[in-house]
C-alpha positions as MATLAB code, in Angstrom:
seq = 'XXXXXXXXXXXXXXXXXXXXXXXXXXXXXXXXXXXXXXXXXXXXXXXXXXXXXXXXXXXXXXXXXXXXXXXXXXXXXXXXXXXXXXXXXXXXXXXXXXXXXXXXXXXXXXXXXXXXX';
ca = [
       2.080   36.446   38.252;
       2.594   36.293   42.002;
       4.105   38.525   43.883;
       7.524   37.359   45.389;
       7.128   36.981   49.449;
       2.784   37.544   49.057;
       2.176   33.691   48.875;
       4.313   30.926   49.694;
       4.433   27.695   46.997;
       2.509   24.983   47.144;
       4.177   21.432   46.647;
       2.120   19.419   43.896;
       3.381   16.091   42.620;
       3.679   15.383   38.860;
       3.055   12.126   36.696;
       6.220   11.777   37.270;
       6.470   11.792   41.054;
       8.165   14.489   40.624;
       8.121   17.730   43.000;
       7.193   20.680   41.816;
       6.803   24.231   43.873;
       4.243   26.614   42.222;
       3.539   30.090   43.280;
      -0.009   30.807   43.280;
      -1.676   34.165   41.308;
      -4.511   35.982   41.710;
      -6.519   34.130   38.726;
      -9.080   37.466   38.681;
      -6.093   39.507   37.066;
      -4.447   35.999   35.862;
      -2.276   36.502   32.259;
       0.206   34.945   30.771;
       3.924   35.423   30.911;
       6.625   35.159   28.178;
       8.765   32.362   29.330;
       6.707   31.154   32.158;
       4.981   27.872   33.099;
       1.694   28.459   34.463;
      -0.935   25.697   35.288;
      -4.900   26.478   35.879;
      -6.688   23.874   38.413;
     -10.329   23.449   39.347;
      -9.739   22.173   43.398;
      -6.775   19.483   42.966;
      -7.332   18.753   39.203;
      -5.083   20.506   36.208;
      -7.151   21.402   34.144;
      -4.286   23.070   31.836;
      -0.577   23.510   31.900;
       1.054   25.616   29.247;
       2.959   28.586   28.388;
       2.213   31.870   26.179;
       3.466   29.971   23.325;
       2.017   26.795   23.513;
      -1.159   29.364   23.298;
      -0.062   31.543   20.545;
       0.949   28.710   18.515;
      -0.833   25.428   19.199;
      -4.783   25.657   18.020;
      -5.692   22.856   20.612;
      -3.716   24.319   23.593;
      -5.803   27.405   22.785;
      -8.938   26.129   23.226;
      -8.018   23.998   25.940;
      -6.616   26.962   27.595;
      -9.980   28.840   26.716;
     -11.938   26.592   28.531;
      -9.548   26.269   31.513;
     -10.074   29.669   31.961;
     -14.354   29.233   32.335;
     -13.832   26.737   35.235;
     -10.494   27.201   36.987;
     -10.621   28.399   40.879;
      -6.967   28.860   40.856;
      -4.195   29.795   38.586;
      -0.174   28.845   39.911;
       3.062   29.469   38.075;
       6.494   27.404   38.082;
       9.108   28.940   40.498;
      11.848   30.131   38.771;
      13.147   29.447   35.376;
      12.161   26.842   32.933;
      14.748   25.877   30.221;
      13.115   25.886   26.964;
      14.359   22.124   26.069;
      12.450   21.079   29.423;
       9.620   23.009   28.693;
       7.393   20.313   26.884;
       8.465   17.324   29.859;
       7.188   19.868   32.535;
       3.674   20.624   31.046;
       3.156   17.158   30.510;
       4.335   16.382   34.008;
       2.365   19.246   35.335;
      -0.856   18.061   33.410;
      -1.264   14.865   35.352;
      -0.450   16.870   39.105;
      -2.401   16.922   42.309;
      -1.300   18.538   45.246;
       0.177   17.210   48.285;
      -1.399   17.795   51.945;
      -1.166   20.969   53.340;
       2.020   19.612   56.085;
       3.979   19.427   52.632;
       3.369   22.787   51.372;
      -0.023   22.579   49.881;
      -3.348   23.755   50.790;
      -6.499   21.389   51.546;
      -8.516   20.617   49.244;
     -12.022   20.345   49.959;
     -13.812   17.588   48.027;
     -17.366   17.796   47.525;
     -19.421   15.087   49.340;
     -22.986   13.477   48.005;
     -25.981   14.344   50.094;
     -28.580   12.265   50.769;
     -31.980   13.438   49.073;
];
């Protein structure tokens, strides 16, 4: 998980609209968390959202997660503390969430442009 005060959140916006703050982690030493929320992205796309338990119990979450893992470039965490009853709103939220522009708390995001041949 991060470490408090080593990176600041970034501000990505769910399906919802929703604002959500999460705290980046190094995804080279990246592992999951009793009781957190932690999303992997490849550039501005989620490519999964979950918890330890949605891995230790759910066979598609697990492979999901298992491929998330080959082709992430990042992996973020929620801030804070999730309660368990909201747990299954914010993943879904989280799985449809792009990030806003760096002015709101988010990094750029380079996207890759076509080259002529």
């Amino acid at each position: 998980m991060a470490t408090p005060g080593f990176e600041r959140p970034q501000a990505w916006r769910g399906r919802s609209r929703r604002l959500h703050h999460l705290l980046p982690c190094a995804l080279e030493s990246f592992r999951l968390e009793d009781g957190v929320v932690h999303v992997l992205a490849r550039g501005p796309l989620v490519v999964w959202a979950g918890t330890l338990a949605d891995v230790v119990g759910d066979a598609e979450s697990r492979a999901r997660f298992r491929l998330a893992l080959d082709c992430a470039d990042r992996a973020l965490c929620v801030a804070g503390t999730i309660d368990p009853q909201d747990r299954l709103t914010l993943v879904w939220d989280l799985e449809g969430a792009e990030p806003l522009p760096e002015a709101a708390g988010s990094p750029r995001f380079a996207y890759p442009t076509a080259t002529a041949a």
